[in-house]
C-alpha positions as CSV (number, residue, x, y, z in Angstrom):
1,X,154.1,-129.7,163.4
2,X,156.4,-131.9,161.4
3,X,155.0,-135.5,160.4
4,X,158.7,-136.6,161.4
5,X,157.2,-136.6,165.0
6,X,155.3,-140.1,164.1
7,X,159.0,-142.0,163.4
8,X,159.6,-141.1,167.3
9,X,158.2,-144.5,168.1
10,X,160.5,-145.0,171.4
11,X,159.0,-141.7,173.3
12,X,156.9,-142.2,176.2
13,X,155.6,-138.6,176.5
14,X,155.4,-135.7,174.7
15,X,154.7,-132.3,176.1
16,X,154.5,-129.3,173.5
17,X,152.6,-126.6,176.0
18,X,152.5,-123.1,175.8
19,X,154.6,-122.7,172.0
20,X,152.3,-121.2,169.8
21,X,152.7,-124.0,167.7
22,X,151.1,-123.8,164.5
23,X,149.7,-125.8,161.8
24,X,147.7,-129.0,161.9
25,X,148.1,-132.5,164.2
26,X,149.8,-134.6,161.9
27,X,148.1,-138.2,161.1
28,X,151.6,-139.6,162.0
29,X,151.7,-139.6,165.6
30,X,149.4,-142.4,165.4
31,X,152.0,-144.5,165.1
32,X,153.3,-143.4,168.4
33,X,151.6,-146.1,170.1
34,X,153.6,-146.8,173.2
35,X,152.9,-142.8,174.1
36,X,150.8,-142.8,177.7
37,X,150.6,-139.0,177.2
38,X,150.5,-135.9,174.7
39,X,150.1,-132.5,175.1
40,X,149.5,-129.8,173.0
41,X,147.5,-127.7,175.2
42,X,147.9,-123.6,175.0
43,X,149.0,-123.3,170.8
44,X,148.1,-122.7,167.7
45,X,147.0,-125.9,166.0
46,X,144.1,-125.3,163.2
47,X,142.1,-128.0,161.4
48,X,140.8,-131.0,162.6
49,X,141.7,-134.0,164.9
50,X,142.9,-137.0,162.9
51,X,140.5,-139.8,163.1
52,X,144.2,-141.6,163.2
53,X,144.7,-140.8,166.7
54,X,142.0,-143.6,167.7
55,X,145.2,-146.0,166.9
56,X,146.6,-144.8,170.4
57,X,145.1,-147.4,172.1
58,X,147.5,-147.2,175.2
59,X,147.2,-143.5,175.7
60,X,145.7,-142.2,179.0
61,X,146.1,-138.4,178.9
62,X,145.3,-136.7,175.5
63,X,145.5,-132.7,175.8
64,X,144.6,-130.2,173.3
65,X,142.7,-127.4,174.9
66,X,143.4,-123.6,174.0
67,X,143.9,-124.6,169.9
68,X,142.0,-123.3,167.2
69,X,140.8,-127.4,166.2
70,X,137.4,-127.4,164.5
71,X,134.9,-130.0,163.9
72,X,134.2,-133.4,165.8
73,X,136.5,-135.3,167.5
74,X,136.6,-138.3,165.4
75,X,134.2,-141.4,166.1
76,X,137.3,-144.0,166.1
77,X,138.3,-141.8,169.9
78,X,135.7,-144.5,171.3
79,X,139.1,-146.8,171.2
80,X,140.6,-144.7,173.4
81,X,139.3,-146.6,176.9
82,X,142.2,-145.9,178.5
83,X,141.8,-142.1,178.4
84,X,141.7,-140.7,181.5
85,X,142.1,-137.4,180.7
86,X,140.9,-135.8,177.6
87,X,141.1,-131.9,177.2
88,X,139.5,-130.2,174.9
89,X,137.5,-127.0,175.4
90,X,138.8,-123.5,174.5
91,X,138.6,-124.5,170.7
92,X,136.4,-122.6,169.1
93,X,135.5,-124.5,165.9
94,X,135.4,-127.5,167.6
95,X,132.1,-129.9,168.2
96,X,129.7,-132.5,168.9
97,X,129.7,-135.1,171.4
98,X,132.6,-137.0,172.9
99,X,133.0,-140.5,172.2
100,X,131.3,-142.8,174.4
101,X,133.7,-144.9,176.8
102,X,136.2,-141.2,176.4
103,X,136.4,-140.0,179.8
104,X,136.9,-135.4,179.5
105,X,139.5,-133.7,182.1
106,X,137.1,-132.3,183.8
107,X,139.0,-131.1,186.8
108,X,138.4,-127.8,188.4
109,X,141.2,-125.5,187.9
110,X,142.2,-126.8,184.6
111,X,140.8,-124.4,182.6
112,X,137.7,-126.3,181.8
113,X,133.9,-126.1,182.6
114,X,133.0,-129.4,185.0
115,X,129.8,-129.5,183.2
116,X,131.6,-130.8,179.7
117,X,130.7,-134.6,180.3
118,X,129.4,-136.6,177.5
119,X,129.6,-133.2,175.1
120,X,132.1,-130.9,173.8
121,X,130.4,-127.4,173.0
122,X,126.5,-129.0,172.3
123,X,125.8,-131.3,169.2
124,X,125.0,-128.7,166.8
125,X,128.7,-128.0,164.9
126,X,128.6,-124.5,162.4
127,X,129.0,-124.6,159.1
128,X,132.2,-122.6,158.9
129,X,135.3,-123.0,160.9
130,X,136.3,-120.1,161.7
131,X,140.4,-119.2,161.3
132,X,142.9,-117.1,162.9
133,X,146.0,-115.3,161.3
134,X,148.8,-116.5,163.2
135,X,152.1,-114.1,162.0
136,X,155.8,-114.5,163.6
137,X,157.4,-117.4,164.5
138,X,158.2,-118.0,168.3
139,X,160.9,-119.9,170.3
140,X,159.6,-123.2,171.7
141,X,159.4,-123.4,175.5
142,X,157.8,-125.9,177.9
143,X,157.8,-128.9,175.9
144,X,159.9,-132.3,176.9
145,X,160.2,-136.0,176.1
146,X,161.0,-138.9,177.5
């Protein structure tokens, strides 16, 4: 994802679903703190989330489900009091709890189990991350802005 994203200061969504995106969350989009909602759900995304993100004070729905994110989501998410939806699961390399006062999506249908409240896969995070060779670029579909 390009770090230019972040200088998009006047968007009030952003909805990047179902691209096999690749490549990490910039730190950048922190400054995108007017956004109520991102989405990244159904990509390719690798590395970790940027402890930056707990800048976006005025989000309410934070999606990244179905990525290949690893490690913890980062203690400064406990900012994040508005979230009222935060999707995670379906990445593999990813751990720990969830930040107190972080509510998880945990609607039925969505793809998530409704037991994932108050932890993401147990506390216990491995070693190694594991990593996935992603080859061939594809055309973006299903994303907007507003």
């Amino acid at each position: 994802l390009p770090t230019e994203l972040g200088t998009l200061t006047s968007l009030t969504h952003m909805w990047f679903d179902v691209n096999q995106l690749t490549g990490t969350l910039p730190t950048e989009l922190a400054a995108l703190n007017r956004i109520p909602w991102m989405n990244f759900r159904f990509n390719r995304l690798t590395g970790t989330v940027p402890s930056e993100l707990g800048a976006l004070t005025t989000i309410r729905k934070l999606w990244f489900w179905d990525n290949q994110l690893t490690g913890t989501l980062p203690l400064e998410f406990a900012a994040l009091t508005r979230v009222t939806g935060l999707l995670v699961c379906n990445n593999p390399g990813l751990c720990g709890d969830i930040p107190a006062g972080v509510t998880p999506d945990v609607q039925s249908g969505w793809g998530c189990p409704t037991a994932l409240v108050g932890t993401l896969l147990g506390s216990d995070c491995p070693t190694s991350s594991p990593t996935e060779a992603v080859s061939g670029e594809q055309p973006l579909k299903d994303n907007w802005f507003r």
